[in-house]
N, C-alpha and C positions, 0 to 999 in steps of 0.2 A: 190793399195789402200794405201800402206803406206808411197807412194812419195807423195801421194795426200795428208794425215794429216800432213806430217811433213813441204808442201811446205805452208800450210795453218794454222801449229802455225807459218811457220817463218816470213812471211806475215803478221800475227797479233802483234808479238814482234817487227815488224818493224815502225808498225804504231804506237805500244806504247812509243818506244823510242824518236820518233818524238814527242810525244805527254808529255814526258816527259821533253826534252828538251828545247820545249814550257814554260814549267811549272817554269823552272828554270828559262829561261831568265825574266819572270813576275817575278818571286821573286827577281832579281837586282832590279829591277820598282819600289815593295813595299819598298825595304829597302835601296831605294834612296829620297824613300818621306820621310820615317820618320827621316834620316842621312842627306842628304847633297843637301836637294831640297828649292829654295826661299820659300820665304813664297805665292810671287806672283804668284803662277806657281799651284796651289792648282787646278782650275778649269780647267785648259788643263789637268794636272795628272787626274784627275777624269774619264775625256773624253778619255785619253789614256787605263785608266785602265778600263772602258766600255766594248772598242775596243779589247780591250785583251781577256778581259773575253768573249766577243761576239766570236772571233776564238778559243778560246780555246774548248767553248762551241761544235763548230761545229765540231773542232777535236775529241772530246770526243764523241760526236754525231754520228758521220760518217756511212751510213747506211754498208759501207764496213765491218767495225769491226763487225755489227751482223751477215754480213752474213757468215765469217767467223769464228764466236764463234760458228754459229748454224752447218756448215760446221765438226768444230772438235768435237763439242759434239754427232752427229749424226754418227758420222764414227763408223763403229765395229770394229777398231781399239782404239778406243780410252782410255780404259784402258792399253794400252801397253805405255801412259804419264808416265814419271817418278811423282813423287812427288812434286817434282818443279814446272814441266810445268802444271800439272793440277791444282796446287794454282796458278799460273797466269794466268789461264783460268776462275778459279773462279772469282778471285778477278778483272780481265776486267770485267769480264758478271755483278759483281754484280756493278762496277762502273756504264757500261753502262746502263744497265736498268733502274738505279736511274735518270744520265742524262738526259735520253732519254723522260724521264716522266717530267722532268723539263723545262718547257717554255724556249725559249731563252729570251723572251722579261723580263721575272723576272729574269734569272742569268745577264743578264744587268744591269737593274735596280735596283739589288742587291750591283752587283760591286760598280755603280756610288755613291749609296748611301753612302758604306762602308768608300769611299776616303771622301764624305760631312761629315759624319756624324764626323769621326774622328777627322778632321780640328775644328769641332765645337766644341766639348768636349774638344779641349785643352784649346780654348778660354775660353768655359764656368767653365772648375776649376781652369784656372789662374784670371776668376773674381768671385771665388766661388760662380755662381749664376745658379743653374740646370735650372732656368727657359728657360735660354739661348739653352739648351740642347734637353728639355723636346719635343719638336715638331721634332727633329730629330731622337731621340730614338723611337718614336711613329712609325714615320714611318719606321726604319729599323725592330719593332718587328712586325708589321703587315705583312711586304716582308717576313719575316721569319718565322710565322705561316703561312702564303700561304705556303710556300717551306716544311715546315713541315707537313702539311694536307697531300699535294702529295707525300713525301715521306715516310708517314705513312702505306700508300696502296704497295708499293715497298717493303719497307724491313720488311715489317706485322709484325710491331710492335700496341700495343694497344693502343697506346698515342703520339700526336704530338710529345710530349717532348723525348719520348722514341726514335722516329726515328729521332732527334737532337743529341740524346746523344750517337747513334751510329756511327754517324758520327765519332767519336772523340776514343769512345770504345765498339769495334763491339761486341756484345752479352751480354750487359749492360744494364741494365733495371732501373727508378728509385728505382720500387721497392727493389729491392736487394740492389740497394747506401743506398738506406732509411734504412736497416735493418744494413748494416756497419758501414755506418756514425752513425746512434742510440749508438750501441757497442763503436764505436772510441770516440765519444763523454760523453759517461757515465766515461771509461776510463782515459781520456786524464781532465775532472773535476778533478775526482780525485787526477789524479799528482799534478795540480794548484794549487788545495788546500794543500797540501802536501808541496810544494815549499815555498807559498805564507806564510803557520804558521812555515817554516822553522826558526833558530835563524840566520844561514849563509846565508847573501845575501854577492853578489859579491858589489865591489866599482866599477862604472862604466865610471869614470872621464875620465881615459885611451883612450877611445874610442871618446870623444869631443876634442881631440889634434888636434891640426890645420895640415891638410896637405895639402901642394902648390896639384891643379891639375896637374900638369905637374908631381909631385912626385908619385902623383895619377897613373898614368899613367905609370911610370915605375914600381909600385905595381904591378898593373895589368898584365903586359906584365910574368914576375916573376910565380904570382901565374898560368896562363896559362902553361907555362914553367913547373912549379913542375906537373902539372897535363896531360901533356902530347898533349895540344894544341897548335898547331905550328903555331906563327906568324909572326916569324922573319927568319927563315931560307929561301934559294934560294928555296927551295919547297912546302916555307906554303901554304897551303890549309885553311887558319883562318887569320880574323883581326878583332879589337876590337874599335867600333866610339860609339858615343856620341847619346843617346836618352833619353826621358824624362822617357820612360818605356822599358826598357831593353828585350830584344830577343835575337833568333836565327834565324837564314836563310839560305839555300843554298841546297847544294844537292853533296853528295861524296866530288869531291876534290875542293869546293869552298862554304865553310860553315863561315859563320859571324857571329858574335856576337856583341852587344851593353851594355853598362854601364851608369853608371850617375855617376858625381863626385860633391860631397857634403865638402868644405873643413871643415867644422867642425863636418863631420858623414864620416870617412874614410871606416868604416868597412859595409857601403851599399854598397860601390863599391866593396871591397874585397869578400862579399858573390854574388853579383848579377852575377859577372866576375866567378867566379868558380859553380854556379850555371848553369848557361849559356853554359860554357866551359862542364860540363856533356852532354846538349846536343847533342852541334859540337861535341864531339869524338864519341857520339851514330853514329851520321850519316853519319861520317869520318872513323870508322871498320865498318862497312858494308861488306858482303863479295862483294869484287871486280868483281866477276864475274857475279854476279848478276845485275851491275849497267845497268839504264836505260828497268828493269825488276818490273812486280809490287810486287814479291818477296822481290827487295831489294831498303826495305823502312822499317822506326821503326813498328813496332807491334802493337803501338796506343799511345796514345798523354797520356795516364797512365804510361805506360811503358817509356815513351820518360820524364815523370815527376819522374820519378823513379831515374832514372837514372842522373840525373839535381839532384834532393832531396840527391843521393846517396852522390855526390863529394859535396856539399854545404856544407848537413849537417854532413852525415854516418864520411866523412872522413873530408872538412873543419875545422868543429868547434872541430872537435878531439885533445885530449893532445897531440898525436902521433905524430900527423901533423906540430904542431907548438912546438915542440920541434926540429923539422929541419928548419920549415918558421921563426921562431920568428928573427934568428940573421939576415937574408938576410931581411927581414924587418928594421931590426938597422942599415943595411948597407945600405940601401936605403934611411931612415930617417936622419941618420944622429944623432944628439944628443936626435932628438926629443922623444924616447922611450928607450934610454940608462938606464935609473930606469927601465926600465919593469921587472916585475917578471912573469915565465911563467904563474906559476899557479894563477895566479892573474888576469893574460888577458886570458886565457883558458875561466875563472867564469864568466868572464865581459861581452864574446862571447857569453855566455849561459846563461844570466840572463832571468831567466822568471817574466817578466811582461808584462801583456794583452796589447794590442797595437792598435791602430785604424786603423793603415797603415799595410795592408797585408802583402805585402812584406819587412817588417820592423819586422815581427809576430815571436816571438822565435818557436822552437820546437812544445811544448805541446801545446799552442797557435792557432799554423799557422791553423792546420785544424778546428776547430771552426769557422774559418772567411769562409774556404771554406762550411760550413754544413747552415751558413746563407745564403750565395750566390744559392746553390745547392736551399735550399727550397724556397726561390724569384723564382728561375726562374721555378720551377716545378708548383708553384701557377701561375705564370704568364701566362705558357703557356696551364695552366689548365683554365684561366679565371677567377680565383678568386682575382685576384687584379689586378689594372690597372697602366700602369706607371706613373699616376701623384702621384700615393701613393707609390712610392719607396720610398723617402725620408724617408718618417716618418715611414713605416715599418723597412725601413734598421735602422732606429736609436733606434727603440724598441728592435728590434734582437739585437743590440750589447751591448743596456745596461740589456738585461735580460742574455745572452749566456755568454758576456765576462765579464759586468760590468763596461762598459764602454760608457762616454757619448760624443755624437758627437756634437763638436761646427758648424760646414757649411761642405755644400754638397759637396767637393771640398776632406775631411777628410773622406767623408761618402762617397755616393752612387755614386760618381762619380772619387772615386779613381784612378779605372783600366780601361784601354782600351776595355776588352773584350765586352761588350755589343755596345759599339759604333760601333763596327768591327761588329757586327753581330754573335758573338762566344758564342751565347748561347747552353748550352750543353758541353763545355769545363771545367769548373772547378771543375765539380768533377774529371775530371784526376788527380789535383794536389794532393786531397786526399788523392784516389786509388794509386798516384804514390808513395807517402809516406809508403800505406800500404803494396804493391809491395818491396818498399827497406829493408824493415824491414825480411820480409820472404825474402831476396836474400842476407841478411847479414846474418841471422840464417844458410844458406846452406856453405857461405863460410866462414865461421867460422870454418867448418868441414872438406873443402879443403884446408883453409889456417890458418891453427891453428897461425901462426908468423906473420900473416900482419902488424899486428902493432907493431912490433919493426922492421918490413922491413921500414915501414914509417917513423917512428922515423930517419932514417937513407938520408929520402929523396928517398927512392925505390917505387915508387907508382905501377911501371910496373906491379909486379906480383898481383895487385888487376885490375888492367886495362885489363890485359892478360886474367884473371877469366871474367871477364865483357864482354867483346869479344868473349871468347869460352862459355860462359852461355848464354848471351841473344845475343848482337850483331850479331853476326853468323846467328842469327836464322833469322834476320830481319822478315819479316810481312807472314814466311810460317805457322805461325800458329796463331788463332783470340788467347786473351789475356788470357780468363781463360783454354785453353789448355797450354798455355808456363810457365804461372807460375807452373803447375802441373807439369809439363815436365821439369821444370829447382828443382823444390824444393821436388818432387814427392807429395805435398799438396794444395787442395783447397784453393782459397782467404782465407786469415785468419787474424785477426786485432791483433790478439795476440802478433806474435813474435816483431810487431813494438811496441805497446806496454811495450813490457818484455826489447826490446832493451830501451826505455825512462825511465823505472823506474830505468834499473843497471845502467846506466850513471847520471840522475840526481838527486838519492838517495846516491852518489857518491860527489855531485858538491855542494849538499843541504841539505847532513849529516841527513836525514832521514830513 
């Protein structure tokens, strides 16, 4: 009996690794459309990415994997699984069963849409005109309430939206974001106002210095470098191209990332590139032994923002940091920041003012923009607002939330990719990731009382090495509100992030 479980997980880790492998090669696919694919080529990509998605479906379908999930879970052996093998047991079964219940002819027709809908949006905010938009958005959120009704019933949640947001953060409810995000946002008011009747603002000229892309570019490669993302070496596993919205992609030892280079906004490229760089190294420590296992994979797309949030901002935009980056930035420039003063460009890095571009959004800021997005799509997929009133909702939310007024759709509601891609239910990770960082800097504060003058010095390792042995290692053996207990011994808590933005910018803003 116990040759018969073991020959029947090995059988199923086999068809998963084939099935992972699958997965990766589709991810070259996507992140050839958005880097280095003609323009002409949009409608064959689409039909490719169909085609993909159509086999993938069928792998993930395969009636063999149920018979073999039902195989190991009915054995009376089967608690004699280590720890491991029964979280990849779970975590197949609960894949498959969702699959299973999902039409092939809607994850098709999904895929296709996702390649159309994309290509449109870019059109439609380079002629900042939603209308262009509006008929393909419609149609991807109608594909994705079907997909959500039926995966409502699967992972018995009480709301479309709910089993969206699973996808993204397994045992995440709106409810509960609703009651964070409430807290993070009364919070996070407060600071702004605090900043904002501050006498100390920063001068932020510094940052409008013209930099060649090409100088751009050897920025880049640098800050990767300080942070432990390998691009250049005969073994990298990372490289860094050009897109209009910045990502990650890959899988272990071939994880990519993208930028934008702005030559009179250098420091979008410098945060988006170490932003980015947080994720490839989440997915690049992984434990090795794990790979092509559904154990080893991040924890959820919270935790995988966490960790992105952590290097951007935790350590980025730190004194510490650029107390070692700022000369290898002079060295790179050239004359062009020869004046710089540290503490000058530290302030300028960290200027709060509300912003209309997300990813442009300081600190106390950024989540605000996520708590607008979260309630749109929680309305949306509740039925109380339809997407031809995006616009004018999304422009009321920012000028009541942030106070600020949107001139075209292009600044407003049609900023970000995610909704053309179909990735509704994903942005409250970035929140959640932020509120994630803040309690996993509260912990290693307490294991690494010196980081920051190891940083100062250009030592990132021993915050990377903590980051590896706390969460990395863990990869996806435990859902999100076990691991933060389990790394921090504390419940989700909005506080320590919190307490970390008030000592730093009561600090920067002399209140």
């Amino acid at each position: 009996m116990a040759e018969s479980l073991d020959e029947a997980y090995k059988k199923l880790m086999e068809k998963i690794k084939d099935f992972i492998i699958f997965q990766s090669a589709e991810s070259v696919i996507h992140w050839d459309m958005e880097t280095m694919m003609p323009p002409k080529a949009i409608q064959l990509r689409s039909q490719q990415l169909a085609l993909l998605s159509r086999i993938e479906h069928k792998m993930g379908t395969d009636p063999e994997i149920g018979k073999l999930l039902k195989q190991i879970k009915q054995n009376p052996r089967y608690d004699k699984l280590n720890n491991v093998q029964k979280r990849n047991v779970y975590l197949t079964k609960k894949r498959y069963d969702e699959e299973t219940k999902l039409p092939e002819e809607l994850v098709v027709e999904i895929a296709k849409q996702q390649a159309i809908a994309v290509d449109v949006w870019k059109k439609a905010k380079a002629s900042q005109n939603f209308a262009m938009f509006k008929q393909e958005l419609e149609k991807m959120v109608e594909l994705k309430k079907k997909a959500a009704e039926i995966l409502m019933e699967v992972k018995r949640t009480t709301t479309p939206y709910d089993a969206l947001i699973d996808i993204f953060e397994p045992k995440m409810t709106a409810k509960t974001i609703t009651q964070v995000f409430d807290e993070l946002r009364t919070g996070l008011v407060r600071l702004l106002k605090k900043c904002e009747s501050s006498k100390k603002h920063p001068n932020t000229s510094v940052l409008k210095r013209k930099i060649s892309v090409d100088t751009q570019r050897r920025i880049a490669k640098a800050l990767a470098e300080s942070v432990g993302y390998d691009t250049a070496s005969k073994n990298a596993g990372g490289r860094i191209d050009e897109t209009e919205h910045p990502f990650t992609t890959g899988y272990y030892d071939d994880v990519r990332i993208t930028t934008h280079y702005y030559e009179d906004m250098f420091a979008s490229s410098v945060f988006s590139v170490l932003h980015e760089a947080g994720h490839a190294i989440y997915e690049q420590d992984l434990k090795q032994d794990w790979m092509y296992q559904p154990v080893g994979s991040g924890c959820s797309s919270g935790f995988h923002e966490s960790q992105s949030r952590f290097i951007e901002n935790i350590i980025g935009r730190s004194r510490e940091f650029w107390v070692y980056f700022l000369p290898k930035l002079k060295e790179i420039t050239g004359k062009t920041f020869a004046d710089v003063n540290l503490d000058n460009l530290v302030h300028a890095i960290n200027q709060v003012k509300p912003s209309k571009i997300r990813v442009e959004a300081d600190e106390i800021t950024y989540c605000l923009h996520i708590v607008i997005r979260f309630n749109i799509e929680r309305d949306l997929f509740a039925d109380k607002i339809k997407v031809k009133e995006l616009p004018e909702i999304w422009n009321q939310n920012y000028k009541e939330y942030i106070d600020i007024k949107i001139e075209n759709d292009s600044e407003g509601v049609m900023q970000d990719t995610h909704w053309a891609s179909g990735l509704f239910g994903y942005f409250p990770s970035y929140a959640l990731g932020n509120v994630y960082s803040g309690q996993l800097l509260a912990t290693m504060e307490k294991d690494l009382p010196n980081w920051r003058k190891q940083l100062e010095k250009g030592k990132f390792s021993p915050v990377k090495d903590w980051l590896i042995e706390n969460v990395h290692s863990h990869g996806d053996l435990y859902d999100p509100p076990q691991l933060i207990k389990k790394i921090t011994g504390k419940e989700l808590n909005v506080k320590p992030y919190l307490n970390y933005l008030n000592e730093k910018y009561s600090e920067l803003y002399d209140f």
